[in-house]
N, C-alpha and C positions, 0 to 999 in steps of 0.2 A: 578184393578188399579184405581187410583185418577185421578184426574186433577192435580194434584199437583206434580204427579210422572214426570222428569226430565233425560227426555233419552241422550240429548246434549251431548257435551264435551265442554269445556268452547273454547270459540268466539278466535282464532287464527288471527289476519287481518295482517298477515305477509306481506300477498301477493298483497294487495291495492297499490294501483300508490301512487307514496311519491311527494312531492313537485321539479318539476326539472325535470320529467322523463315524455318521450315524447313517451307515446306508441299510437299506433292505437287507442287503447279501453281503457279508462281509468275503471278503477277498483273499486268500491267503498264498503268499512266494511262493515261489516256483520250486524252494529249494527246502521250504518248509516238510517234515514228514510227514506221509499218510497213513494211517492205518489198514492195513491190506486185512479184509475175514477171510479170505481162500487161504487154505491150510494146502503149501505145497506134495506135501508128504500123501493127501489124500485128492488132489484136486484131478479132473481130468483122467478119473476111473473110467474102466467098464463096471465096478460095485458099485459106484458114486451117480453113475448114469442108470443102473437098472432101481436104485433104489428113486430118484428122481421121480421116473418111470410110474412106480407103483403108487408113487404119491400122487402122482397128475393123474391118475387113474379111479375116477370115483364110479363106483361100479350102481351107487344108487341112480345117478344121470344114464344107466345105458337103459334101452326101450327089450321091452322083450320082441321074440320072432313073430307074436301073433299082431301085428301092429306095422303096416307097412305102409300106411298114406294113402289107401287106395290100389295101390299096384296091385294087377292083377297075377296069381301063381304065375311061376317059372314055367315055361313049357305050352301054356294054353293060348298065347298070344298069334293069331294068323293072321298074315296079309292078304287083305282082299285085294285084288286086281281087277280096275274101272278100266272100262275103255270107251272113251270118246270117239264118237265118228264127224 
């Protein structure tokens, strides 16, 4: 396949809001322009992802080590073995 190949059906905007019609959502063609915010030039970094990173990182939500839900230290945990006759 090309880049050139053309899988489409040609642009229908039957269904767009017309002038006059008062819906919730208004509708806009298919062929009308979007505004795109993602900035190619910086999009789909590793600087763009580690800064994300730092930001989803709120360090006042982390618990300190002395605070573990009950769990008992590492290391002290033994299994007793029952035996049934």
């Amino acid at each position: 396949m090309s880049a050139q190949d053309s899988f489409e059906t040609p642009v229908d905007d039957e269904y767009k809001s017309r002038t006059g019609q008062h819906l919730t959502m208004p509708v806009q063609s298919d062929t009308a322009p979007v505004e795109d915010p993602i900035d190619p030039a910086t999009a789909d970094t590793d600087a763009q992802l580690e800064k994300d990173d730092k930001e989803a990182i709120d360090s006042s939500n982390i618990i300190d080590g002395s605070r573990t839900r009950g769990a008992k230290p590492a290391g002290t945990y033994q299994h007793v073995a029952t035996c049934y006759r």
